[in-house]
N, C-alpha and C positions, 0 to 999 in steps of 0.2 A: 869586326863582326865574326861571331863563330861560324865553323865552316858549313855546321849543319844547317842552318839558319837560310831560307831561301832567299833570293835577290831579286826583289821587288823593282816593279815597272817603275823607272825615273815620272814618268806623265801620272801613275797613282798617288806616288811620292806629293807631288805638285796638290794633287787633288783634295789630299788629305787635309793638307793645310786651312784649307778654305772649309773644311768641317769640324775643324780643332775651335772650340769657343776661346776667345779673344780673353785674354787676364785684365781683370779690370772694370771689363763691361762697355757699355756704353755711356757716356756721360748724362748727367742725367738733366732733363727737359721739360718742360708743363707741358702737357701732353692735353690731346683734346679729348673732351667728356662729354657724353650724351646722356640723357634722361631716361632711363631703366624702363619708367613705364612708357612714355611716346616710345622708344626701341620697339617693344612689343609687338605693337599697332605696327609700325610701320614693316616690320618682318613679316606680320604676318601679309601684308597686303604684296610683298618680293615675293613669298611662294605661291602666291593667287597668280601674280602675274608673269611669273617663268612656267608653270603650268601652262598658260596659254600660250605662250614665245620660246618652243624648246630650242634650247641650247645644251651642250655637251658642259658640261659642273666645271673645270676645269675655265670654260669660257662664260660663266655666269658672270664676274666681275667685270671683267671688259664691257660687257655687253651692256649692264648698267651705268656704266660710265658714260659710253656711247649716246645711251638712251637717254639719260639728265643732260649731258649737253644739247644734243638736238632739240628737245622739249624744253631748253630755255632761248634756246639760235630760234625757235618758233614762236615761240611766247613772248619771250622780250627781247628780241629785236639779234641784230648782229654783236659777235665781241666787239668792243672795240680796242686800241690800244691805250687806253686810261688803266693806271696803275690800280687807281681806289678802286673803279668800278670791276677790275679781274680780278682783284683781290675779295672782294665781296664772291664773287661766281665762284670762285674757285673753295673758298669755306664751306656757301649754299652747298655745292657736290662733294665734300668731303665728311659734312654733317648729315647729307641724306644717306653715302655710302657705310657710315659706322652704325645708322639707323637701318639698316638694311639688312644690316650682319655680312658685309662683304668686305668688311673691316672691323678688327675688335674696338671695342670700347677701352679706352684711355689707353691706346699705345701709341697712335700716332701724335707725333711730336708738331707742336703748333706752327713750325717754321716750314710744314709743311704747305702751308696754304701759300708761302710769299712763293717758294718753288712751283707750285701749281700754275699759280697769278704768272710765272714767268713763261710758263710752256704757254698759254689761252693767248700771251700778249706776242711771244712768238709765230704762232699760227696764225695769229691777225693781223700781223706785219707782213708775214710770208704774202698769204689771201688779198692784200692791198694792193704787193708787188703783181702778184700773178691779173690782178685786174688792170691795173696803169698797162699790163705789156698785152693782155688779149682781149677779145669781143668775151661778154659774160658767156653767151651762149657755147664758145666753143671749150668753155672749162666749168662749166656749170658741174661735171658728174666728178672732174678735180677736185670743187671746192666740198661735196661730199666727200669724198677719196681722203682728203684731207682729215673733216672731223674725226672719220676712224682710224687714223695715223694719231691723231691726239688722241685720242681713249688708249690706244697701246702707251705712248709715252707717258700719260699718269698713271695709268697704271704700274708701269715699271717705274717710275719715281716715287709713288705711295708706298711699295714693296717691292725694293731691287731682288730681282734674282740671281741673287748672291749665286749661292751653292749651284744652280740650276745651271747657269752659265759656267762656272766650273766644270760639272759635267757633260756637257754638251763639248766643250774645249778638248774634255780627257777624253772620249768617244772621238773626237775627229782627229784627234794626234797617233789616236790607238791605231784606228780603223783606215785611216787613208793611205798608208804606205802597204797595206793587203789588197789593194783594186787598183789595179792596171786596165788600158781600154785597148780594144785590141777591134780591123775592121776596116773596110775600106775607106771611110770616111772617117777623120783627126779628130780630136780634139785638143784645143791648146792645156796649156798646167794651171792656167789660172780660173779657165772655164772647169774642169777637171774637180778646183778646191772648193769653187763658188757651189757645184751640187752637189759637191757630199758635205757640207759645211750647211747646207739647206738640208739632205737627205735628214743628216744627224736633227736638226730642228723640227725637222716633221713627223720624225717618228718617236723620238724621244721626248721632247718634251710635248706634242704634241700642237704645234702650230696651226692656226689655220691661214687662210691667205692672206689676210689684212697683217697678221705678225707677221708671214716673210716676206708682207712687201715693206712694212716698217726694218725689219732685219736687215734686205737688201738696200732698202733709201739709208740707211746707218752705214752700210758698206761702201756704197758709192760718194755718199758725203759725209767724209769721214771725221767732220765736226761739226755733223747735225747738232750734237745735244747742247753744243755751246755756240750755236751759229750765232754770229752778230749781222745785223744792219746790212754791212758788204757781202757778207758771203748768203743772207737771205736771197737778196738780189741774183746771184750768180743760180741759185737752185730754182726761182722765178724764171730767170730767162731760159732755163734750161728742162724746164716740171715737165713739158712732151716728150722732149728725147726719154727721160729717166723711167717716166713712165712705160715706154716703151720698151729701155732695157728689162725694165722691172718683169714684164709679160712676159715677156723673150726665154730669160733664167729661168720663170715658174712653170715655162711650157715645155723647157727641154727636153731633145728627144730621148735622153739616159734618164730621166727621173723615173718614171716609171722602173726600172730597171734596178736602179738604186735603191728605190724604197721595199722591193722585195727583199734585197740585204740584208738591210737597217731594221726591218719591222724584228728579224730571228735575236739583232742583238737588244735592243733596245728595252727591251725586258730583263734583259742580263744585265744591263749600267742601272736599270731601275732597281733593282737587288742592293747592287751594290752604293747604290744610296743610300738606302734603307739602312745596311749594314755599318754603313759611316753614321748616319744620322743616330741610329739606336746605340751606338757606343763608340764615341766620339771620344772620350777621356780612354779608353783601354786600345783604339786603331790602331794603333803600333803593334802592340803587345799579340793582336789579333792576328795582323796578318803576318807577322812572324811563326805565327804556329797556324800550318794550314788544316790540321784537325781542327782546332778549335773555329777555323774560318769556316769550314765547313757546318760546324754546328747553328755558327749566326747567320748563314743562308738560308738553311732548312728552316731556321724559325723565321724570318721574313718573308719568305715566300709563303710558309703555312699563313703567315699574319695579313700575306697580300693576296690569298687565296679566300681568307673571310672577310675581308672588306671589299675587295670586288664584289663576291654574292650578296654581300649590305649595299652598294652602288646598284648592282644589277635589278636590285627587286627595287630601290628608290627610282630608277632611271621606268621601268616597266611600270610601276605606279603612275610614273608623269605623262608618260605615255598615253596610256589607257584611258587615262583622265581626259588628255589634253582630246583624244578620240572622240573620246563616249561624249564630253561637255559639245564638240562641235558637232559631232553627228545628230545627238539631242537638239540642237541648236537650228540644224539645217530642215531637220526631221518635221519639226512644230511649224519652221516659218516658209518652207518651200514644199520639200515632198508631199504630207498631208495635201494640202490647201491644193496642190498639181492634181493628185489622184481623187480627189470631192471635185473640184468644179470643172475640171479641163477631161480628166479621164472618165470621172463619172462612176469610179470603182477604187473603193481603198482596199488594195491586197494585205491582210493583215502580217500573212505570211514571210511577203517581199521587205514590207515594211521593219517586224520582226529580223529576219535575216539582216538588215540595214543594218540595223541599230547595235546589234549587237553580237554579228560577224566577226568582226573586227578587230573590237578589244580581245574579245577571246583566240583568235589565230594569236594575236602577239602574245600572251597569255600562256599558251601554247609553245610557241617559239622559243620562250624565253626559258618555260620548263625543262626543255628539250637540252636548254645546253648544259654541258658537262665539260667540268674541269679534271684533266690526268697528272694529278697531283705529283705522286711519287716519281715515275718516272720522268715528269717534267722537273723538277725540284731537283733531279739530278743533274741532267743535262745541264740547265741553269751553273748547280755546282762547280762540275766539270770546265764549261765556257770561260767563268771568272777567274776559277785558278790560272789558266791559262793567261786570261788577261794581267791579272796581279804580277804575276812571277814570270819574268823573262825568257819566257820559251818561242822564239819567232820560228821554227823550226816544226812548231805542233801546230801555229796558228792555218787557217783554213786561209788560202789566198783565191781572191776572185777574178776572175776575164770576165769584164762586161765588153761582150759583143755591140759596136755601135749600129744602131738599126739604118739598114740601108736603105734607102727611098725606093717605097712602092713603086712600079709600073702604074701607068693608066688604065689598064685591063685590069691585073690581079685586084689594085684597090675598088674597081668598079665593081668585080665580082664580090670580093666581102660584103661591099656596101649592101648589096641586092643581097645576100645570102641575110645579113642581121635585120634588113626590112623585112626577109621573108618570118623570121624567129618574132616580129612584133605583128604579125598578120597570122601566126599559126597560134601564137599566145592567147590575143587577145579574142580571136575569129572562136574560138576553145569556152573562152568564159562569156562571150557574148549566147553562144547560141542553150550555156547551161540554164544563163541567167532567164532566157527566153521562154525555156521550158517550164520554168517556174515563174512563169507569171508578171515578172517586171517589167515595169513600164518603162518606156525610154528615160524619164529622169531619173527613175530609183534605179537603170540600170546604169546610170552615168556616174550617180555619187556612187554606186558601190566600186565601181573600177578605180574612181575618183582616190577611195579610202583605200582597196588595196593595195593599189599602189605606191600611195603615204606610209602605210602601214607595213610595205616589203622594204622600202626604206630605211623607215625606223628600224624595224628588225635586223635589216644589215647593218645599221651603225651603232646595237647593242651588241649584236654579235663581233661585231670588228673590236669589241671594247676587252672580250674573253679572248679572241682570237692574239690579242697583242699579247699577252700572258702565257700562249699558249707556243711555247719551242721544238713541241715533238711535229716531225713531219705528218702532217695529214695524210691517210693513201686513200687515191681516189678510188673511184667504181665507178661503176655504168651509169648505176640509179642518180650519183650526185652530177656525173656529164650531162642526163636528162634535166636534174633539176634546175641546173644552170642554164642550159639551153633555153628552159622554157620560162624562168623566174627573170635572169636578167634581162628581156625587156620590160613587164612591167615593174622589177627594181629603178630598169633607168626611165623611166616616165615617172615615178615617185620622187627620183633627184627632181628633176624638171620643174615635176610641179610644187615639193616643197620648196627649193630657192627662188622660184617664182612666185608662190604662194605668198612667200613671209613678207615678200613686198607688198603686198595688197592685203596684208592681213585686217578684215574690217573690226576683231575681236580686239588687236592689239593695237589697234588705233584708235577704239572707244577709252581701251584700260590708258594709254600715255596721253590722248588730250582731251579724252574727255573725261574721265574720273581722276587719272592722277596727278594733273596739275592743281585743281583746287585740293583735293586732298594732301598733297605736303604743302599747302599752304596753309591746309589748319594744324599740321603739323607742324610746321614753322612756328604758328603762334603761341602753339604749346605748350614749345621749348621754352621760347621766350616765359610765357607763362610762370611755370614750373621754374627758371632761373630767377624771376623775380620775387616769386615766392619765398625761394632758400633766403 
């Protein structure tokens, strides 16, 4: 190697590989096909119904996974362990998912359904084990626990993540030997790998809890994805403890701590995807010459600068939608009819404010944010070369301080000070809403909505804030805004992951509209295949 030539990180080295296309290809397969025009139809009726059921895009496929197997575990009955009969379930969900568009049309390969058929008949083996060994009642919320552990692993057997897992690997090879923990209270080296080997999964690729707790059930048995018969058994007698561990990891008291780290790089390894994926045949040649690496940064980041505000406005559309359809919703079949027969006065006003409050603050919110292209784009730069080329000497190293255990006193006083922040909050918008007119229900959805609504906005803004590397400086006016937002933010958590469990819209869309409707779908196909 010439001398001028920089010397590349051994862990990018590795990384590369797995972005290098394979000579040769893929061997080739009868791949599964669907009907162009049923596709249609059935697409269109997926974005009807994620509008009502938001979810973050990234976790749209899961979620539908999820959702077809419970709506057939409801409809027709339990898996069981018959080869024909999972064999058939597992086509049904693969043929509704290519109809869906959460899989392309003619790429997945037909042998994909025996591998599906193998996970359904697994979990139903497991689910048989876990009842011979407990009362239903005390694993009832397990054998849910479960289904969404099978939506992770078809999904990841439909579409391995290849590359994904490669850089989540190169991030915790890079990243782990710069964070030492330092504090009264230890931690062991294996505890240590287990949360930054989670941190890395939470922020980069994005995880939500149901993946780390599949990630962690993969760690702990570490021949889940080929368990046989014996070793089911062994993860059956043992499904309380694991679960337990499983909490334990996700609650730790350094996560928090960690994911402030992780969140500044994680946007930096996301570049540097990009940069492997958009010129995969010239990566060598690339990162040998760190000018030129510098130029494929600036264009990926300008490139993931316009498709975040393409995400931002589609996410804000779903939004507003999914608001305005329910507030309309609530508006015709409670508010009205509350204020005519029980109040005896329909404020048009309050009513107005209701309806469409709401969409318009998020509206608002969303125009508000701004991306600091340039000098983030550098920063970014900067970060990666570092990581590429073996400089451990420039890298930034971290002390995570282990949080020591509150007193009984100090944590009593917080407790009482952040009750006080949801009594000055709320006590604030009660007595506005008063002056104008609101009647106790119409004042209850609107706190109802704002607080759904300060949510949403936090988790669209968390979505620009991930991209965003430059340190934020705070001020007065955003410590006020904080003080006084974060409780009705956290009452909007509360009530949306409470909400989605009772959702009565998304309960009408999965068993009351869309089980007959893919089953005229079903016929369709059929149809349309007999026809050809």
């Amino acid at each position: 190697m010439p001398e001028n030539e920089p010397q590349i990180n051994q862990h990018i080295k590795r990384l590369i590989k797995a972005f290098i296309p394979k000579k040769g290809g893929e061997p080739d397969q009868a791949k599964i096909q669907v009907s162009d025009m049923v596709s249609k139809v059935a697409f269109f009726y997926e974005k009807i119904r994620n509008i009502i059921d938001y979810r973050e895009e990234h976790l749209l496929r899961k979620g539908a996974v999820e959702r077809i197997i419970r709506r057939k575990l409801l409809i027709e009955g339990r898996f069981t362990i018959e080869p024909q009969k999972e064999i058939d379930v597992a086509k049904s969900l693969i043929y509704e998912l290519i109809r869906g568009a959460y899989l392309l049309n003619n790429t997945i390969p037909e042998n994909k359904i025996q591998e599906v058929a193998n996970i359904l008949i697994k979990y139903a083996t497991l689910k048989k084990k876990i009842n011979e060994q407990y009362d239903y009642g005390k694993v009832k919320k397990t054998h849910s626990w479960l289904i969404s552990l099978m939506a992770c692993e078809i999904e990841e057997k439909l579409i391995p993540p290849i590359k994904e897992r490669a850089l989540a690997n190169a991030m915790y090879q890079l990243m782990n030997p710069l964070i030492t923990f330092e504090g009264k209270e230890t931690i062991n080296e294996r505890e240590k790998n287990t949360q930054i080997y989670l941190a890395v999964y939470r922020n980069l690729l994005k995880y939500d809890s149901i993946l780390i707790d599949y990630l962690l059930l993969k760690l702990y048995w570490s021949e889940w994805t080929q368990a046989d018969d014996k070793y089911l058994e062994q993860i059956a007698t043992n499904i309380k403890n694991t679960r337990m561990a499983i909490e334990a990891q996700k609650k730790h008291k350094i996560r928090d701590k960690l994911n402030k780290i992780f969140k500044k790089y994680a946007f930096v390894f996301t570049i540097l995807r990009d940069v492997l994926n958009d010129n995969n045949n010239d990566i060598e040649k690339i990162l040998n010459n760190p000018k030129l690496l510098e130029d494929k940064i600036n264009k990926a980041c300008n490139k993931t600068y316009k498709d975040t505000k393409i995400k931002l406005r589609r996410s804000i559309g779903r939004s507003i939608a999914y608001i305005f359809i329910t507030k309309m919703a609530l508006a015709l079949a409670i508010e009205v009819p509350f204020d005519l027969y029980i109040a005896h006065q329909l404020h048009y006003l309050s009513l107005s404010i209701n309806v469409l409050f709401h969409p318009l603050l998020l509206l608002f919110i969303a125009l508000a944010i701004k991306i600091p292209e340039g000098k983030n784009t550098k920063i970014v730069a900067n970060s990666l070369k570092m990581i590429i080329y073996e400089q451990p000497e420039t890298q930034t190293k971290y002390r995570v301080k282990l949080p020591a255990k509150r007193g009984g006193i100090l944590q009593t006083i917080f407790t009482l000070i952040y009750a006080l922040t949801f009594v000055i909050s709320f006590g604030i918008l009660i007595y506005i809403l008063n002056k104008l007119h609101f009647s106790i229900l119409s004042m209850l959805l609107f706190i109802f909505f704002l607080s759904v609504v300060s949510f949403f906005a936090t988790r669209i803004r968390k979505s620009i804030k991930e991209i965003i590397v430059v340190k934020k400086k705070e001020n007065i006016f955003t410590a006020l805004a904080d003080f006084f937002f974060t409780p009705i933010v956290a009452a909007g958590r509360w009530l949306s992951v409470n909400f989605s469990k009772i959702n009565v819209f998304v309960f009408i869309m999965d068993m009351i509209i869309e089980a007959p409707f893919k089953l005229i779908i079903d016929v369709s196909e059929q149809w349309f295949a007999f026809v050809k």
